[in-house]
VEXLUMLO-668985 format. One record per residue: x, y, z of N, C-alpha, C, O in turn. Coordinates in Angstrom, 2 decimals. Example, Ala and Ser with C-alpha at 12.3 -4.5 7.8 and 13.67 -1.06 7.14 Angstrom:
2
+---------+---------+---------+---------+---------+---------+---------+---------+---------+---------+---------+---------+
!     n_u !     n_v !     n_w !    ca_u !    ca_v !    ca_w !     c_u !     c_v !     c_w !     o_u !     o_v !     o_w !
+---------+---------+---------+---------+---------+---------+---------+---------+---------+---------+---------+---------+
!   13.19 !   -5.69 !    7.80 !   12.30 !   -4.50 !    7.80 !   13.20 !   -3.30 !    7.80 !   14.24 !   -3.32 !    8.46 !
!   12.85 !   -2.25 !    7.08 !   13.67 !   -1.06 !    7.14 !   12.90 !    0.03 !    7.87 !   13.41 !    1.14 !    8.04 !
+---------+---------+---------+---------+---------+---------+---------+---------+---------+---------+---------+---------+
//
This chain:
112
+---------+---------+---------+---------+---------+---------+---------+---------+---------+---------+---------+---------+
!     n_u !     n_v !     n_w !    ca_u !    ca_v !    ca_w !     c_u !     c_v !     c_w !     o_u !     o_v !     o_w !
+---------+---------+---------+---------+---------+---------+---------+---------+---------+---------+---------+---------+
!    0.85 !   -1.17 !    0.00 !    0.00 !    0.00 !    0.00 !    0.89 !    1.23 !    0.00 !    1.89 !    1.31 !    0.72 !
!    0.49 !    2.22 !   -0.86 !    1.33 !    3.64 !   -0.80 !    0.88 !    4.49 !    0.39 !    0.10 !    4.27 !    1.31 !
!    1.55 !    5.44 !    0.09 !    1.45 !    6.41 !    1.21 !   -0.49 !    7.25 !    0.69 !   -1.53 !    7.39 !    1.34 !
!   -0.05 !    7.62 !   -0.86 !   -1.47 !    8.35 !   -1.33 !   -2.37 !    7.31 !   -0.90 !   -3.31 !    7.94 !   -0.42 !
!   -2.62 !    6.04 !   -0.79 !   -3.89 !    5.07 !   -0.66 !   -4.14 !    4.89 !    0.96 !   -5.21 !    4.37 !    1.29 !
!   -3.25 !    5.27 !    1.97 !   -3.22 !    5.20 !    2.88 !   -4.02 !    6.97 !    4.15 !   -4.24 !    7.21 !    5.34 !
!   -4.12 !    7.63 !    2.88 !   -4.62 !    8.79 !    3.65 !   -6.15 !    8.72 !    3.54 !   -6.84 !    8.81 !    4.55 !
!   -6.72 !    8.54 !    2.24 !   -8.02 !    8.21 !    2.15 !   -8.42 !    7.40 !    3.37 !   -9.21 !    7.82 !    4.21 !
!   -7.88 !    6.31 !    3.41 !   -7.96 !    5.22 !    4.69 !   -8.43 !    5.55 !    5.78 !   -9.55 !    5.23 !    6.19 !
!   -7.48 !    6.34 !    6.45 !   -7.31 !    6.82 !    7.24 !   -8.42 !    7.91 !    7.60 !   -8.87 !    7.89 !    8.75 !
!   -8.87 !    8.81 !    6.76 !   -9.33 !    9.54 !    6.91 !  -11.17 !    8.63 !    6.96 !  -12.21 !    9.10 !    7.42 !
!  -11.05 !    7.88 !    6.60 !  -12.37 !    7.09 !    6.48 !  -12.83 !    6.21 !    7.87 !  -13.88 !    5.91 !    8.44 !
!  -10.97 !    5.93 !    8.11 !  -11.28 !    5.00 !    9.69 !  -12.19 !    6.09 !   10.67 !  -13.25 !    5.89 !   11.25 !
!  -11.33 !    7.29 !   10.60 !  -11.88 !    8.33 !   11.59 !  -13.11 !    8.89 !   11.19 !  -13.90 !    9.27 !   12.05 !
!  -13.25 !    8.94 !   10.57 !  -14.98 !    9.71 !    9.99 !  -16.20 !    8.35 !   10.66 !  -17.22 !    8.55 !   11.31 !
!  -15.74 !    7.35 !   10.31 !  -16.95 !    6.46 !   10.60 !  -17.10 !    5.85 !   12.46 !  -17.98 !    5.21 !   13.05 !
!  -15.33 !    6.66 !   13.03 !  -15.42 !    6.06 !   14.76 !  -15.88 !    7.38 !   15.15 !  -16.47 !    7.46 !   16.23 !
!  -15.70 !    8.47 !   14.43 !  -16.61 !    9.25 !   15.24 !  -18.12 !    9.04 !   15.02 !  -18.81 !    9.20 !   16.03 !
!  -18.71 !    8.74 !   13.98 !  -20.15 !    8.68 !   13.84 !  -20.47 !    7.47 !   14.71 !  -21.60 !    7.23 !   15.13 !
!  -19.64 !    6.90 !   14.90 !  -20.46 !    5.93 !   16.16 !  -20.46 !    6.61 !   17.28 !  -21.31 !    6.50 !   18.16 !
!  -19.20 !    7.57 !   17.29 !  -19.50 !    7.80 !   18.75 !  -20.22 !    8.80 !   19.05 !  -20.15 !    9.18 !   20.22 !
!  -20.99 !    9.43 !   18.24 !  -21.99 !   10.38 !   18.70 !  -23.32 !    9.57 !   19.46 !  -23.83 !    9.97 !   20.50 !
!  -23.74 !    8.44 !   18.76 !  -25.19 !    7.87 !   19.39 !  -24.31 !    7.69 !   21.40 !  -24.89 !    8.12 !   22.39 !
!  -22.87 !    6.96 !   21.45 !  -22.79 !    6.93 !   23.17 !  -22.84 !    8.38 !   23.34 !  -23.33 !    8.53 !   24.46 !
!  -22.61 !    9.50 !   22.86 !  -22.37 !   10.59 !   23.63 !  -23.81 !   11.35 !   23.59 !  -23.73 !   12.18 !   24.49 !
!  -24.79 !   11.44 !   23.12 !  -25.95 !   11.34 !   23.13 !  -26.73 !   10.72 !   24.35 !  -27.40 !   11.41 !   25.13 !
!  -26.59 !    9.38 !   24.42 !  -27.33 !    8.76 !   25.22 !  -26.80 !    9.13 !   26.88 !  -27.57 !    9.09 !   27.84 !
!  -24.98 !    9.55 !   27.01 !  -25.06 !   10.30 !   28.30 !  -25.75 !   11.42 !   28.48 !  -26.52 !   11.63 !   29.42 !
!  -25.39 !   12.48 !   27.21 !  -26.39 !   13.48 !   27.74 !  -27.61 !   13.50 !   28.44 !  -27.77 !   14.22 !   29.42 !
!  -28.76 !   12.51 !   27.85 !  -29.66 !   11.87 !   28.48 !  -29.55 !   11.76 !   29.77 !  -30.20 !   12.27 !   30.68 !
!  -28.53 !   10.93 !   29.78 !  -28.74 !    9.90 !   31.33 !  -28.22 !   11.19 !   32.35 !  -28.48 !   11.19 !   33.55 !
!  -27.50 !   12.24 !   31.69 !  -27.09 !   13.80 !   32.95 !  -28.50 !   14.29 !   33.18 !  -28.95 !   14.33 !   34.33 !
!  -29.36 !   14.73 !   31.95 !  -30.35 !   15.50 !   31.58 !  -31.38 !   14.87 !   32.99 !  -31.94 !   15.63 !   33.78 !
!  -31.45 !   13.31 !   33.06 !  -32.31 !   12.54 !   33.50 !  -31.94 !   12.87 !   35.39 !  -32.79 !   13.14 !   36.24 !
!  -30.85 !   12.75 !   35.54 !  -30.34 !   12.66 !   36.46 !  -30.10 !   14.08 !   37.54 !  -30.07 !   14.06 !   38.77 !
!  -30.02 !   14.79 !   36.98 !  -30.08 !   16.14 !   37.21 !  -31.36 !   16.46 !   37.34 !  -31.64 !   17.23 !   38.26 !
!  -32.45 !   15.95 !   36.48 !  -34.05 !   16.72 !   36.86 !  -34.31 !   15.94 !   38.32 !  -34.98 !   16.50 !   39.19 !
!  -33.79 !   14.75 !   38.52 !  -33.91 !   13.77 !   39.82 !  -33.53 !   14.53 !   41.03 !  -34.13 !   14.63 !   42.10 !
!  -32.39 !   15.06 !   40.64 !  -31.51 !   15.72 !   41.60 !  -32.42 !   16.92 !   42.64 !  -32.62 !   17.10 !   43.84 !
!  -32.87 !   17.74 !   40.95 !  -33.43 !   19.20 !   41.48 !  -34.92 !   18.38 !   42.30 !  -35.32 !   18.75 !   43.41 !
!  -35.39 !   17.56 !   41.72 !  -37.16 !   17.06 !   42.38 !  -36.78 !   16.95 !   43.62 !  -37.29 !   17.76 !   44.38 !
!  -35.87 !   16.02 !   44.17 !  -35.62 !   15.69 !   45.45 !  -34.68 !   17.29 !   46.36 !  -34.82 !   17.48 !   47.56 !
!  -34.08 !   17.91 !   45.75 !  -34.01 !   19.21 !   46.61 !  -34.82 !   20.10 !   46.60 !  -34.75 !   20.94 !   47.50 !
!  -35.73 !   20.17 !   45.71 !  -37.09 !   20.71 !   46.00 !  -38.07 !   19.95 !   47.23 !  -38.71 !   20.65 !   48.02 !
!  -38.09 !   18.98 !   47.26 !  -38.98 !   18.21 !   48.35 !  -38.04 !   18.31 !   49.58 !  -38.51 !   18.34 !   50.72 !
!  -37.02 !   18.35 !   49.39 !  -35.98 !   18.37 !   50.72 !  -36.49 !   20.07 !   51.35 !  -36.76 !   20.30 !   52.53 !
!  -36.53 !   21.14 !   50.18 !  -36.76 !   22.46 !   50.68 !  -37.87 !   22.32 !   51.03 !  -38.15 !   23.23 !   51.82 !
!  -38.73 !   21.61 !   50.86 !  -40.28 !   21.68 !   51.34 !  -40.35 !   21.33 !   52.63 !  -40.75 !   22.13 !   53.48 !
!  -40.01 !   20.18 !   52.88 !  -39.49 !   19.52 !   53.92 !  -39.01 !   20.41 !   55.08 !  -39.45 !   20.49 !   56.22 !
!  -37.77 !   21.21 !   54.38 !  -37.29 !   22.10 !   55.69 !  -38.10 !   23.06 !   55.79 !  -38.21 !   23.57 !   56.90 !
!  -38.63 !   23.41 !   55.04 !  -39.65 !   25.17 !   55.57 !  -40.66 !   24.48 !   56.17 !  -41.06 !   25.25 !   57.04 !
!  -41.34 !   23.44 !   56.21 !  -42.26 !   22.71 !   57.17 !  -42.07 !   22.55 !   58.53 !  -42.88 !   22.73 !   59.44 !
!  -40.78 !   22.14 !   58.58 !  -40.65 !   22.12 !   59.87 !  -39.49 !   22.78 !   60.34 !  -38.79 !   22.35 !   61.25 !
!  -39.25 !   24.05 !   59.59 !  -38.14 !   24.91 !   60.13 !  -38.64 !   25.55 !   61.47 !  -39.81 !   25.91 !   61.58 !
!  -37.72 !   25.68 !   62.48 !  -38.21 !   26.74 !   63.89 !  -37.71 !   28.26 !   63.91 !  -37.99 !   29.09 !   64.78 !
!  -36.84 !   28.46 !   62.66 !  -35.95 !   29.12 !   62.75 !  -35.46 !   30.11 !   61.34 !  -34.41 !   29.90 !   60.73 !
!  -36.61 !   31.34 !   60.95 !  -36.27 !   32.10 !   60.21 !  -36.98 !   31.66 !   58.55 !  -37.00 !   32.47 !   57.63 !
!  -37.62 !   29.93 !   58.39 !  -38.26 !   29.69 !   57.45 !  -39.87 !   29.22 !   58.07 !  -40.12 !   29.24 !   59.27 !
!  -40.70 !   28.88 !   57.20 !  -41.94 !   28.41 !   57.57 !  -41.86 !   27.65 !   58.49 !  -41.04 !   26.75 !   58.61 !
!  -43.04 !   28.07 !   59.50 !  -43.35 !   26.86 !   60.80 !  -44.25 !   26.18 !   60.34 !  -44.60 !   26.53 !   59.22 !
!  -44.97 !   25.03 !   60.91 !  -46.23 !   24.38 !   60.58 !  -46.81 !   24.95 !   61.26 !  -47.83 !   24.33 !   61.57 !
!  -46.69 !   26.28 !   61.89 !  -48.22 !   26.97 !   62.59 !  -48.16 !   27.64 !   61.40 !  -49.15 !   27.38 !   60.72 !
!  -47.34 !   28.45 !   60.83 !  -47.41 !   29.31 !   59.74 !  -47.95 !   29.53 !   58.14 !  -48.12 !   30.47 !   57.36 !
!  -48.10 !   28.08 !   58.17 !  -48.74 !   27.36 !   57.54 !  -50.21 !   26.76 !   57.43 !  -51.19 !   26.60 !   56.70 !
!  -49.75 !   26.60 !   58.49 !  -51.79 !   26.03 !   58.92 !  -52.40 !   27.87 !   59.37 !  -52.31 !   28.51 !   60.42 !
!  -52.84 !   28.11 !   58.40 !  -53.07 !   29.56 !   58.69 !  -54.57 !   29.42 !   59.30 !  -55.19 !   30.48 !   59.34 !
!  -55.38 !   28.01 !   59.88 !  -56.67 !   28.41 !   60.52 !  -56.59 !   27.51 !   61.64 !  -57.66 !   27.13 !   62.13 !
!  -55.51 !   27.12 !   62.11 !  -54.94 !   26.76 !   63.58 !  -55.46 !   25.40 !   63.47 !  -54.66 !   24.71 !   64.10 !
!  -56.19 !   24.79 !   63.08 !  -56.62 !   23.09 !   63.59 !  -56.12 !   22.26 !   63.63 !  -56.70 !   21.18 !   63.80 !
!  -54.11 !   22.40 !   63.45 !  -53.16 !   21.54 !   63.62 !  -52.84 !   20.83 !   62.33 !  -51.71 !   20.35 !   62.23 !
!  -53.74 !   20.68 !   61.29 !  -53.53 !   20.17 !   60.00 !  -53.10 !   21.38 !   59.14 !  -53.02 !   22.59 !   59.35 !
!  -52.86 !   20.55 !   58.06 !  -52.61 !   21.85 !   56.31 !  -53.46 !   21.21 !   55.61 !  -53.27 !   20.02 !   55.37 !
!  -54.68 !   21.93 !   55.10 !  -55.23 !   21.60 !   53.91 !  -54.25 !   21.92 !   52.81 !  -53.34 !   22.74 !   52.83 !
!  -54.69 !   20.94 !   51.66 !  -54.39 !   21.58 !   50.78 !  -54.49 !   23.05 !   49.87 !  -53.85 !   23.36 !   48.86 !
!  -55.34 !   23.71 !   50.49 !  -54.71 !   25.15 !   49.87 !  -54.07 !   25.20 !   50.87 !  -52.98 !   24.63 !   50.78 !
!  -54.32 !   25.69 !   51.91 !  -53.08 !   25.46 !   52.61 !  -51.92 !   25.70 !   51.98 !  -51.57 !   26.77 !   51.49 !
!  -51.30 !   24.67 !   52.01 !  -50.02 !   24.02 !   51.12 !  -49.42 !   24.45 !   50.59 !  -48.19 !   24.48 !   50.60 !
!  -50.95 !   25.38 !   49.34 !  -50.19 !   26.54 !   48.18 !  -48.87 !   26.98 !   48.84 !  -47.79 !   26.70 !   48.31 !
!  -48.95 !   27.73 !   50.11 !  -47.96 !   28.95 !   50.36 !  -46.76 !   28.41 !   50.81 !  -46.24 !   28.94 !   51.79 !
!  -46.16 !   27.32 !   50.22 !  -45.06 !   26.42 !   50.60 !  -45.17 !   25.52 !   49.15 !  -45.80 !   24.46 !   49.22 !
!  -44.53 !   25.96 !   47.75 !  -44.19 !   25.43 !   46.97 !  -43.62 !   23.60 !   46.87 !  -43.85 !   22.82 !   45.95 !
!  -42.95 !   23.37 !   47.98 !  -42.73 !   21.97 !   48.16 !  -43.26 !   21.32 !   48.99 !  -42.80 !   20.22 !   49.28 !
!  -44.34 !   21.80 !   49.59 !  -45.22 !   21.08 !   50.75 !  -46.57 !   20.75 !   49.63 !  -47.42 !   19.86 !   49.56 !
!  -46.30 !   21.73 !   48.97 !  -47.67 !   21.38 !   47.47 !  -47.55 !   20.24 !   46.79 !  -48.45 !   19.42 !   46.60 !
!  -46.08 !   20.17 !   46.29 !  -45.69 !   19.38 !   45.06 !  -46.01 !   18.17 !   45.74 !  -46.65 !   17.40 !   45.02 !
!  -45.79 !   17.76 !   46.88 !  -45.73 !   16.22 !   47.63 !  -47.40 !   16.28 !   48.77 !  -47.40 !   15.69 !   49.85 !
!  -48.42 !   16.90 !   48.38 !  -49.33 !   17.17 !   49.37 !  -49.94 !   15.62 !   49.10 !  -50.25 !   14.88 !   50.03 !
!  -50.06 !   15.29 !   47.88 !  -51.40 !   13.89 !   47.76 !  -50.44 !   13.31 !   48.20 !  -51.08 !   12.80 !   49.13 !
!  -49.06 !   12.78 !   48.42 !  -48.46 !   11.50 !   48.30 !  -47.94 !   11.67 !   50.08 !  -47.55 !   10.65 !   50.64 !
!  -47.96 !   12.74 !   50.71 !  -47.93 !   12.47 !   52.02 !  -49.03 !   12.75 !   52.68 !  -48.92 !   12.96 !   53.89 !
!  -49.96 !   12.79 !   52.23 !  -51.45 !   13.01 !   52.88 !  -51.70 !   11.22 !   52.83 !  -52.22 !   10.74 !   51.82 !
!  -51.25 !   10.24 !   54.08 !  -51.72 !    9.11 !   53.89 !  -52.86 !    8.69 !   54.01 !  -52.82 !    7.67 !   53.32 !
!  -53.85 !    8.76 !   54.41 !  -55.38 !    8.32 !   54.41 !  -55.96 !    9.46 !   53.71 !  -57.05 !    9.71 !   54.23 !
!  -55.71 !   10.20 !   52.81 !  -56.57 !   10.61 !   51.29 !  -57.38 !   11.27 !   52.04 !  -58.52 !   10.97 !   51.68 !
!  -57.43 !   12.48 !   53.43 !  -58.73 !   13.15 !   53.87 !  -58.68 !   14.72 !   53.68 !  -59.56 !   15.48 !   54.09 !
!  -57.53 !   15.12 !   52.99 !  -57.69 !   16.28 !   52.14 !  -56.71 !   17.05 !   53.12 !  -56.00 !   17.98 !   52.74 !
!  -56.75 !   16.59 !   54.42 !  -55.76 !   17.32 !   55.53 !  -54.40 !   16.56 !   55.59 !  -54.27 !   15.43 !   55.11 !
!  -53.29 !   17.30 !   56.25 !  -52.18 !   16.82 !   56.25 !  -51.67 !   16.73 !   57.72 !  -50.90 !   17.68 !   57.88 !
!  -51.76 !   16.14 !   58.65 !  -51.14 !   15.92 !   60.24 !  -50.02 !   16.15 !   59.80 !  -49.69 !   16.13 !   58.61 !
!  -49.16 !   16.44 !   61.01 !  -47.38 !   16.77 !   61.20 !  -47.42 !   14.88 !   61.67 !  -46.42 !   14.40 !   61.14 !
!  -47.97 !   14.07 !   62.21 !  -47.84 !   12.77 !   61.87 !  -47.38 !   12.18 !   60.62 !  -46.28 !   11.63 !   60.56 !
!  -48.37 !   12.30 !   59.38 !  -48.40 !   12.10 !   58.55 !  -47.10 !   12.19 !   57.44 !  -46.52 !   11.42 !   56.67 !
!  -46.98 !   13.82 !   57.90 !  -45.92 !   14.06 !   57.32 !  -44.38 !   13.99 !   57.46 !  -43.50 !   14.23 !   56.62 !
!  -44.29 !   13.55 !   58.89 !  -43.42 !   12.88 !   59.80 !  -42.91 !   11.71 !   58.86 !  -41.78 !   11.46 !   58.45 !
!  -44.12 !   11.09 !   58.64 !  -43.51 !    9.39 !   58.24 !  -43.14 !    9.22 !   56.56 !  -42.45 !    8.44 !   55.90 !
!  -44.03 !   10.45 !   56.27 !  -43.85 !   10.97 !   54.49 !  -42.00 !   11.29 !   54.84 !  -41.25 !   10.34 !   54.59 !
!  -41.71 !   11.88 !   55.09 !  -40.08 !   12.48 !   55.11 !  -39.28 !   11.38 !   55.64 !  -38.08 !   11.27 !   55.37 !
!  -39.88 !   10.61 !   56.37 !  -38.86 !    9.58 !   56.77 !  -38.65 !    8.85 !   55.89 !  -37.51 !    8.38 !   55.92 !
!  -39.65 !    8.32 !   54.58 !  -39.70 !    7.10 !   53.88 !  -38.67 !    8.11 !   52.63 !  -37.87 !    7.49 !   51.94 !
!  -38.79 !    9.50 !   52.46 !  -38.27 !    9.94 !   51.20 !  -36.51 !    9.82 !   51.63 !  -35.64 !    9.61 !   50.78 !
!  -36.26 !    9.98 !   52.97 !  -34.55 !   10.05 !   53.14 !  -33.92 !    8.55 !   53.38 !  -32.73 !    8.25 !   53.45 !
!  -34.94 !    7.81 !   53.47 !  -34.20 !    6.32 !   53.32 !  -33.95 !    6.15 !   51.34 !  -33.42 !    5.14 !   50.87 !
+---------+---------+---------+---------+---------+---------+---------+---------+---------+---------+---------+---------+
//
């Protein structure tokens, strides 16, 4: 083989290992893209979490329950962006109110 038949070659090996390697570098982007929206959901519920039961300069759960009966309805909730996002899935018996019980055992099951 000459040197002239050897550049074409060459230039062909590399043209066709990069076109493979775009579909792996693709599919990480994905798996960051994926992983990262995971990331932000769960520090959003983590911030919800803490302004719920912050004592100290963020939301109290009195502050919250703005008509004193110890629960959060769901409007309620509204005024705490991450106490909203997670209201049906820690409201365990489905009665529209949210106990500091309730939500006790909701936060325990999300940090295991």
């Amino acid at each position: 083989m000459t040197l002239r038949n050897r550049t074409p070659l060459f230039a062909l090996v590399a043209l066709v290992g990069s076109a493979l390697a775009l579909p792996a570098m693709a599919q990480d982007a994905q798996d960051q893209a994926a992983t990262q929206a995971q990331q932000e959901q769960a520090a959003g519920q983590a911030q919800g979490a803490a302004a719920a039961n912050s004592d100290s300069g963020g939301q109290t759960w009195a502050s919250v329950d703005t008509d004193g009966d110890g629960s959060i309805s769901k409007a309620e909730s509204q005024a705490n962006a991450g106490l909203a996002q997670v209201f049906d899935d820690a409201d365990a018996d489905k009665d529209g109110k949210l106990t500091q019980e309730e939500y006790r055992t909701y936060a325990a099951k999300q940090q295991k």
